[in-house]
C-alpha positions as CSV (number, residue, x, y, z in Angstrom):
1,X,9.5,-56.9,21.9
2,X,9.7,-53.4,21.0
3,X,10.5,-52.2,17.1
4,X,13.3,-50.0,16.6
5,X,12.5,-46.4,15.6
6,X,14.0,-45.7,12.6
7,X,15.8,-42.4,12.5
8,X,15.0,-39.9,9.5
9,X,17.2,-39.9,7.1
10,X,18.1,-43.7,7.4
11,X,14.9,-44.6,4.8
12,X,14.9,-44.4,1.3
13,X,14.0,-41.6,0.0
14,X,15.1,-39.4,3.1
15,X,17.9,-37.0,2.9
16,X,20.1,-36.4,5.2
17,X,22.3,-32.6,6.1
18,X,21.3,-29.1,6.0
19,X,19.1,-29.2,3.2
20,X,17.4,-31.8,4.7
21,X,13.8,-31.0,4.1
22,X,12.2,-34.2,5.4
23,X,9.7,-36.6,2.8
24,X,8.7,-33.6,1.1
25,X,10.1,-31.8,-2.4
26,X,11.4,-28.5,-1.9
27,X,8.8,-26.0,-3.1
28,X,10.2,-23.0,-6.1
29,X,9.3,-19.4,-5.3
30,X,6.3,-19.7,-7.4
31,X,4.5,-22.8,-5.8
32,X,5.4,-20.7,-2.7
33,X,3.3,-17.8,-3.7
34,X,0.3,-20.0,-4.7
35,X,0.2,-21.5,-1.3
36,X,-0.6,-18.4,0.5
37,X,-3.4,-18.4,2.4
38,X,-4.7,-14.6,2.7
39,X,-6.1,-13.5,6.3
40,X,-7.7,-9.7,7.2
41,X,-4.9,-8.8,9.5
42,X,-7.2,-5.2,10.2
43,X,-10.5,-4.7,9.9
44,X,-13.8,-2.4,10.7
45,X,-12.9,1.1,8.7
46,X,-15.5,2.5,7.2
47,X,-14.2,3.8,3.8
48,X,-11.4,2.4,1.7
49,X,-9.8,5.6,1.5
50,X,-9.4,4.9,5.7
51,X,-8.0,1.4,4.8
52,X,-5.7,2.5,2.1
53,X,-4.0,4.9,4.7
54,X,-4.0,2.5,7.1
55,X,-1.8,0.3,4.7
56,X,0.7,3.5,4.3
57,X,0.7,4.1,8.1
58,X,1.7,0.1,8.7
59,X,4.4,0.5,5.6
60,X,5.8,3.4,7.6
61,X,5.8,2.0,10.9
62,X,7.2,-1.3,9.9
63,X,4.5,-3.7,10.6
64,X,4.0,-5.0,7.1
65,X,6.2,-4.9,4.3
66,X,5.7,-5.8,0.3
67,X,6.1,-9.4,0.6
68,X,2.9,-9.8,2.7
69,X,1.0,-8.4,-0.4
70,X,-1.5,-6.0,1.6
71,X,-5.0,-4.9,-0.4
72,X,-7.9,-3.3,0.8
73,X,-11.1,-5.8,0.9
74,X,-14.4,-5.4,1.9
75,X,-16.9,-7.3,3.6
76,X,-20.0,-7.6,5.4
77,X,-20.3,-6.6,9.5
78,X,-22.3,-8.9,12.0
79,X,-24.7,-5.6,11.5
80,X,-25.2,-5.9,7.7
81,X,-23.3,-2.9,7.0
82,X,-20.1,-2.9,4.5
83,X,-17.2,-2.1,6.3
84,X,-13.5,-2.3,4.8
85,X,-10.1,-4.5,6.0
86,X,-6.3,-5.0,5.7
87,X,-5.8,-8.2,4.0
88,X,-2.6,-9.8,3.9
89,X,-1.1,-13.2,2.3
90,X,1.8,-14.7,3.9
């Protein structure tokens, strides 16, 4: 004999509608933030001055915005040299 599945929203604790968000607590704006996991969306310019005006050009061609919080980071190349990136948190 198979179980019935038990639809969400039927269970304790489950709410049911548009602002449904399943088991877990809605999150503020600020937990939001904290939760962002920052990535190198561009990478492999070799000054930061060519990283900071690659930020401006992506700002003026619509590709990032503010809210994806770009800065310029650098790091280490497979061939030990420093190189500089795009690094975004979404």
């Amino acid at each position: 004999m198979q179980a019935a599945i038990d639809p969400i929203g039927s269970r304790p604790g489950h709410r049911v509608g548009a602002q449904s968000l399943g088991p877990f607590p809605a999150t503020t704006a600020k937990e939001a933030d904290r939760m962002r996991t920052p990535f190198f969306y561009a990478t492999g310019y070799r000054t930061q001055e060519a990283a900071a005006d690659a930020i401006d050009d992506m700002f003026c061609d619509g590709e990032i915005d503010r809210a994806d919080c770009p800065q310029v980071k650098s790091y280490t190349a497979r061939n030990g040299k420093r190189r500089w990136g795009v690094e975004l948190s979404r």
